[in-house]
N, C-alpha and C positions, 0 to 999 in steps of 0.2 A: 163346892161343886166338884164331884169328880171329873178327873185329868182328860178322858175321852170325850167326853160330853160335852167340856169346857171345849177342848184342841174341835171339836166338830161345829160347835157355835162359832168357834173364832174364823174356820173355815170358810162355815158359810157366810158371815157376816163379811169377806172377804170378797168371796163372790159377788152380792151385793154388791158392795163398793165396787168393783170392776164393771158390773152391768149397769150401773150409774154414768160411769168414765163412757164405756159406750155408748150409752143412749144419746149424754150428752155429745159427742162428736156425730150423732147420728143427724141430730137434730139440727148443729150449726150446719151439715154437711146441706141438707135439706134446704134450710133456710139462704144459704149462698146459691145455693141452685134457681131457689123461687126466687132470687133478686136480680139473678139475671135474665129468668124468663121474662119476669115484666117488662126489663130496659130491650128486652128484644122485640118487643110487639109497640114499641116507642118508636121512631125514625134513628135509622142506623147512620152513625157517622164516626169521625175516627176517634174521638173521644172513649166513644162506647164502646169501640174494639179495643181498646186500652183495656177499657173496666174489666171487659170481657175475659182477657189474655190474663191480666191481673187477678180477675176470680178464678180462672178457673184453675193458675198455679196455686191459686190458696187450698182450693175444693181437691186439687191433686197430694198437697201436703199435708193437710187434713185426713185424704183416703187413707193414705202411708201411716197415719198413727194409727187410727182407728184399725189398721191391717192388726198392726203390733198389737196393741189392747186385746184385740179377737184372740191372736197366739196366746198371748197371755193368762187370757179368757180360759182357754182349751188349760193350759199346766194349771191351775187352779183346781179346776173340773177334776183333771187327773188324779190331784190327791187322796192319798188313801186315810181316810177320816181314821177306817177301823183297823189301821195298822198297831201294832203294839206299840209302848210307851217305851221308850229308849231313853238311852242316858249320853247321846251323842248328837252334834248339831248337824244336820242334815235338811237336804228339801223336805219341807212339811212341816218339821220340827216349828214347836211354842218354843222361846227364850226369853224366859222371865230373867230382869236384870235388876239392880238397883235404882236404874234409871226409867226406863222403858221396859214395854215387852215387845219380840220382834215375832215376826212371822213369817218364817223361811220358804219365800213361795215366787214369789215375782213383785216390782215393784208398785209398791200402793201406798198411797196415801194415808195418813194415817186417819183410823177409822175405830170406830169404839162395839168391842161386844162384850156382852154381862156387866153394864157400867166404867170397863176399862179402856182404853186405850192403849190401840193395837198399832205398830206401823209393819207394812209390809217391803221386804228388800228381797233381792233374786240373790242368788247364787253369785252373782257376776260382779255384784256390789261390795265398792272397797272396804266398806265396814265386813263383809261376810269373812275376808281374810283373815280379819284379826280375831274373829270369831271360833272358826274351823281349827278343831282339835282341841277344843276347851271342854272343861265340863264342870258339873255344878262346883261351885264355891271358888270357880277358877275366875282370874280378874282382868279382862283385854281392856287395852286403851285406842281411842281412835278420836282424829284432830285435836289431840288436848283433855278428851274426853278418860276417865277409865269408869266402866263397866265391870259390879261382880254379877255376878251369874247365881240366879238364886234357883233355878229352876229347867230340867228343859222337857219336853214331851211332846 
């Protein structure tokens, strides 16, 4: 498969998985809400303002990822599918390894497109350091790990 076509699958396949991670948070968020609605129309007493205080730091730490995911969400979006194919690691950048292949975008789970196996890491991520300023057939090691670099676009 050509490298654009591939790098815009792997994108959007990307996205996906992101709108997955949120739906998912959307729904527990949902769901701890409709649990406390019902213990509310129950007789109040101080138990249930425990549960109450208690869901709703959940349902507030909960909002706060689900915030980040959205951020997330958005630099994903951003990416320029149809930018030209470079030979340097960067946001957006494919990094095919001997190991993995990585997806320089924001952290994700790993996720599979065109039958492969993709994981996504941010900029921010301590493997990216050892990454940054490599290039093809160059070899980084990270926890024990060494990676050659067979590819990048």
């Amino acid at each position: 498969m050509e490298k654009t076509i591939l790098k815009k699958t792997i994108i959007e396949k990307g996205i996906e998985k992101q709108a997955s991670i949120i739906e998912d948070f959307k729904t527990r968020i949902a769901e701890m809400k409709g649990s406390e609605e019902l213990l509310g129309e129950s007789q109040y007493d101080a138990q249930q303002a425990s549960y109450n205080k208690e869901t709703n730091e959940r349902v507030d730490l909960l909002q706060e990822q689900l915030n980040f995911v959205e951020e997330e969400m958005n630099l994903l979006n951003r990416l320029n599918v149809d930018a030209p194919l470079h030979n340097s690691i960067h946001m957006g950048s494919i990094v095919v390894t001997d190991k993995r292949t990585f997806l320089i975008s924001v952290s994700l789970e790993e996720f599979e497109a065109n039958g492969e196996k993709i994981f996504g890491i941010s900029t921010k991520a301590p493997i990216y350091q050892f990454m940054t300023g490599k290039g093809i057939g160059d070899i980084f090691s990270f926890n024990g790990t060494s990676y050659k670099i067979l590819d990048i676009f």
